[in-house]
C-alpha positions in Angstrom: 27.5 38.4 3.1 27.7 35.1 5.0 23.9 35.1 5.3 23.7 36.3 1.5 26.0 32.8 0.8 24.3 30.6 2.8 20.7 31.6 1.1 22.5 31.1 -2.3 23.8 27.7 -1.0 20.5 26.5 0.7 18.8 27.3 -3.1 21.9 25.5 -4.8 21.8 22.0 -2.6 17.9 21.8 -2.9 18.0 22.0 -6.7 20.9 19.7 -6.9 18.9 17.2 -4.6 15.8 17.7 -6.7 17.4 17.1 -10.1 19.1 13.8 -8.4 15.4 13.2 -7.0 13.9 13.1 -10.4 16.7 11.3 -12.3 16.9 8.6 -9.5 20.4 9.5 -8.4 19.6 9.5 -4.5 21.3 7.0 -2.4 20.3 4.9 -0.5 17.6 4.7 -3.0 14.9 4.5 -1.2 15.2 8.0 0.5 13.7 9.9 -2.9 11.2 11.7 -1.5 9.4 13.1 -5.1 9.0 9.6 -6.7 7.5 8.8 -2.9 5.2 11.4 -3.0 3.9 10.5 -6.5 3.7 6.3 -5.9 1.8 7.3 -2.1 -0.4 9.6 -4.1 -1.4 7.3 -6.9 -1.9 4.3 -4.3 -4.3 6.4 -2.4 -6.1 7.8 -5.3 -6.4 4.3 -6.4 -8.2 3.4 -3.6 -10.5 7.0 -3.8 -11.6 5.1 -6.9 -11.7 1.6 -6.1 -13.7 2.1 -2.6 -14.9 5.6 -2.4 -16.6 6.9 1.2 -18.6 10.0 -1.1 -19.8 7.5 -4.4 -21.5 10.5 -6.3 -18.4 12.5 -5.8 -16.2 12.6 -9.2 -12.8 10.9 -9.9 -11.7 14.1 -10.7 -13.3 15.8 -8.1 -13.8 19.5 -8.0 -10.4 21.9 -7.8 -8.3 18.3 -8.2 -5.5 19.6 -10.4 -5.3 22.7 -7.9 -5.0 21.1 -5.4 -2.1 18.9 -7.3 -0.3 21.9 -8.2 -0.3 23.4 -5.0 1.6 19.7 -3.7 4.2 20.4 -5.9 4.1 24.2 -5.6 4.5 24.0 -1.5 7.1 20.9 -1.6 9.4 21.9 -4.6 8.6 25.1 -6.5 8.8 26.9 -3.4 11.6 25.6 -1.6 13.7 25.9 -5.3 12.8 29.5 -5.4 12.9 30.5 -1.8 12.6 28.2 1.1 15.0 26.3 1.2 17.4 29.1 1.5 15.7 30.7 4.2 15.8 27.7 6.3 19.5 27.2 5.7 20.1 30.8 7.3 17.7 30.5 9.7 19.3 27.4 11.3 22.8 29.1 11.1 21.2 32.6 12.9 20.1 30.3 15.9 23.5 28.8 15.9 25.3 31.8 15.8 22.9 33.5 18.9 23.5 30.4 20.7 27.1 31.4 20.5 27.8 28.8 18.2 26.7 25.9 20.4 22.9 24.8 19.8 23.5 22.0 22.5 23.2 24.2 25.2 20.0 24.0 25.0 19.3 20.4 24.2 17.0 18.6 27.2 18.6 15.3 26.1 20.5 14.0 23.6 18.3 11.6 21.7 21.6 9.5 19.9 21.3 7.8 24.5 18.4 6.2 23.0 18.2 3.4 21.3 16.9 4.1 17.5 13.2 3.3 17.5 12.6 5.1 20.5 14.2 8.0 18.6 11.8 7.5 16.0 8.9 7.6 18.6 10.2 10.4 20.5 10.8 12.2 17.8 7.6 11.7 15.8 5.6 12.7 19.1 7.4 15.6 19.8 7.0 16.9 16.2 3.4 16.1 16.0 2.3 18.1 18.7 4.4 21.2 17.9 2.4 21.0 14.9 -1.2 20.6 16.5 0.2 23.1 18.5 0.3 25.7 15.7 -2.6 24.3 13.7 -4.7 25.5 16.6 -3.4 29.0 16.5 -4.0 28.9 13.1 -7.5 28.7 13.7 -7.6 30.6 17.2 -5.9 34.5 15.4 -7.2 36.4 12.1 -4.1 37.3 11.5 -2.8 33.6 10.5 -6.4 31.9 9.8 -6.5 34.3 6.7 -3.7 31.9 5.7 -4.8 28.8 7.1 -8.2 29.8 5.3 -6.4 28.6 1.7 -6.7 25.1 3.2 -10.1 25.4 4.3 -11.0 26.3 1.1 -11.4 22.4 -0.2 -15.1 22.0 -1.0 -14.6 18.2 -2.5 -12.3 16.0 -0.2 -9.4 14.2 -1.6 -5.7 13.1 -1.0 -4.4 16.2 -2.7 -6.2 18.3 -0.8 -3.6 17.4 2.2 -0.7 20.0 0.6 -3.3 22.9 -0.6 -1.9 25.5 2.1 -0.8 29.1 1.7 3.2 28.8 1.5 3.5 31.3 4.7 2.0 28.3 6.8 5.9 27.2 6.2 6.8 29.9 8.1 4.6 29.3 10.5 5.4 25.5 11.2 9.6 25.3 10.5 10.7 27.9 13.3 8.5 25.5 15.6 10.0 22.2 13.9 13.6 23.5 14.1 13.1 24.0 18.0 12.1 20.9 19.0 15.7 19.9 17.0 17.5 21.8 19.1 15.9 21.1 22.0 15.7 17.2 21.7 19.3 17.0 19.5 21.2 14.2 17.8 18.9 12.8 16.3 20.0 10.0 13.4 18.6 12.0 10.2 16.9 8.8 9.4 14.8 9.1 11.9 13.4 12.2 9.7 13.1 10.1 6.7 11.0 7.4 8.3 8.6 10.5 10.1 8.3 12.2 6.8 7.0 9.0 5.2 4.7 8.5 8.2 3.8 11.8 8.0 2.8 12.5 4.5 1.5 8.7 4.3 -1.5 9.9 7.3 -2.0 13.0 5.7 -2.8 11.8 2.0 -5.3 8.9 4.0 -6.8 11.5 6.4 -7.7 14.0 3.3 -8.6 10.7 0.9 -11.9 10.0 -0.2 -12.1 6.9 2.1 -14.5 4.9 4.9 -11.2 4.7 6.8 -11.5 5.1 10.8 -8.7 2.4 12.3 -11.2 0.9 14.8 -9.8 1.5 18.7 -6.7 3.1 17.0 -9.0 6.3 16.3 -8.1 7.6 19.4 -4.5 7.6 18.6 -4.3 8.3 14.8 -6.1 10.8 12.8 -8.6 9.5 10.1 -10.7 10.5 7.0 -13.7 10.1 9.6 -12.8 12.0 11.9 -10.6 14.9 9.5 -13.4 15.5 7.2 -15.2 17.3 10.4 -12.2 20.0 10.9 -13.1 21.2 6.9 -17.1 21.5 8.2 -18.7 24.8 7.0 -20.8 24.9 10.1 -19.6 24.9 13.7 -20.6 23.6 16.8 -21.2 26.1 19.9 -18.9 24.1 22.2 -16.4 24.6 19.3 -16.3 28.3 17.5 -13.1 28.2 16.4 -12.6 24.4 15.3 -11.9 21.0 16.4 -9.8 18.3 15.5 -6.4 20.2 14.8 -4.2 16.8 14.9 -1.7 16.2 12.3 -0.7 12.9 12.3 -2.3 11.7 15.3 -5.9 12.2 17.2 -4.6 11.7 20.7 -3.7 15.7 21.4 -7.4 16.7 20.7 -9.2 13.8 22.9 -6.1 15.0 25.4 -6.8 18.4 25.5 -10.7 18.5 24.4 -10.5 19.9 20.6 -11.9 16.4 18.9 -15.1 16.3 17.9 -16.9 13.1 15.8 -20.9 13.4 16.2 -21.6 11.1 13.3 -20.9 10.2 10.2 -19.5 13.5 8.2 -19.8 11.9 4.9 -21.9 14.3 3.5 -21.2 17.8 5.3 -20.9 21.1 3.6 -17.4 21.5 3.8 -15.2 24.8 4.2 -15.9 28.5 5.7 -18.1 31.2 5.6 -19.1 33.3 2.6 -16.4 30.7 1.0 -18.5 31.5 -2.4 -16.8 35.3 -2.7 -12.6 33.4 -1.8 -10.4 33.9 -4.9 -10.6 30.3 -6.7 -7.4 30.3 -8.7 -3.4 29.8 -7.7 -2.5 33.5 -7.9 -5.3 35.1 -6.7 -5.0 32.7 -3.3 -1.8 33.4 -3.0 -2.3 37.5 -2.0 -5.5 37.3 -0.4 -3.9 37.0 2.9 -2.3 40.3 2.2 -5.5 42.2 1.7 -7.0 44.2 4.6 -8.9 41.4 6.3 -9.2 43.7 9.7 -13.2 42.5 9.9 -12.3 38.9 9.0 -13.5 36.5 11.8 -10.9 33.6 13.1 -12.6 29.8 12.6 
């Protein structure tokens, strides 16, 4: 019953915070993250009109209001229906097997630091958790027939950032909520400003845009050099993808994934046999359930 409550409560808070969200009753004010998520989208699409890397490619590009609908789908519809409960009894089920105490496993407690080194620390440790998964997304069958609903983009744009299966969730929060207990006490600020930073990259690095940040390329990921991790066609030296980071380039020119031959402006973009994937909402949303035994891994 406890768990049964707390799934009911996670659901209840969300959907209070989302109704406050949309009638701007979040304080401080500045901490709403669905009007943030529109402005940020509408400033970057703005500039996917005003100076656009692909010219010939349409305002409304192909699969556009998909794509939109699976940005609200993943960050609202979801969590209101399911998520957001689950995550609430998932954090209380590591508490209660760490007998109650989640510092006991803490490396260091991040509130000895002073705040913007939290913020760094924090947004480093979180970022490569997550290139850490994206490249096991692309490295199994099992979860690239997930991770494959993202690769399904054939016109790059900013919405394109939040067209993922919802399972990827699954996939990234249990790895998320460690590096919380591990690295602990940290001010929840700190995960407002990443979460800004975070969605801010991922909108530019998906946006129709001649964007590559000069020297900074090598620490922050780009339209130039994301729009090669959605090619159709692979290198030899890299069968099952390159460029996994998130946020920032520096894990994959670390560890060998990146990959940035020239310009990819105009590459075929996607997977193979990506003509017979399901194009609608519903039908990509169970694909991943199918028998996919003979399915190859990117």
């Amino acid at each position: 019953m406890k768990y049964i409550d707390l799934f009911v409560e996670g659901i209840q808070n969300f959907g209070n915070y989302f109704w406050n969200e949309i009638t701007f009753q979040v304080s401080p004010w500045y901490q709403n993250y669905f009007w943030w998520l529109i402005v940020l989208s509408l400033v970057v699409w703005g500039l996917e009109i005003a100076f656009p890397w692909r010219k010939k490619q349409a305002i409304l590009r192909k699969d556009f209001w998909l794509d939109t609908f699976y940005m609200f789908f993943n960050f609202y519809l979801f969590k209101l229906a399911f998520f957001s409960g689950l995550v609430l009894v998932t954090s209380e089920a590591f508490i209660d097997l760490l007998g109650g105490n989640a510092e006991v496993i803490s490396l260091f407690d991040a509130r000895e630091l002073p705040y913007w080194l939290q913020v760094v620390v924090f947004f480093l440790a979180m970022d490569f958790v997550q290139w850490f998964v994206h490249v096991l997304l692309h490295r199994y069958n099992f979860l690239w027939q997930f991770h494959k609903v993202h690769h399904s983009v054939e016109e790059m744009g900013f919405a394109a950032h939040l067209r993922y299966h919802w399972m990827e969730n699954v996939f990234y929060t249990p790895a998320k909520y460690i590096v919380l207990l591990l690295i602990g006490g940290f001010e929840p600020s700190s995960v407002f400003v990443i979460y800004y930073i975070n969605i801010t990259i991922g909108h530019l690095n998906h946006a129709n845009l001649n964007l590559d940040y000069g020297p900074l390329k090598y620490i922050l990921n780009n339209p130039k050099m994301h729009i090669w991790h959605h090619a159709k066609e692979l290198p030899e030296s890299h069968p099952n993808g390159m460029n996994y980071g998130i946020s920032l380039s520096i894990w994959d020119y670390v560890f060998g994934t990146n990959y940035v031959p020239k310009s990819g402006r105009d590459i075929e973009l996607g997977f193979e046999e990506l003509e017979k994937f399901p194009k609608t909402f519903a039908q990509q949303l169970i694909y991943p359930f199918g028998d996919r035994r003979n399915s190859k891994s990117q």
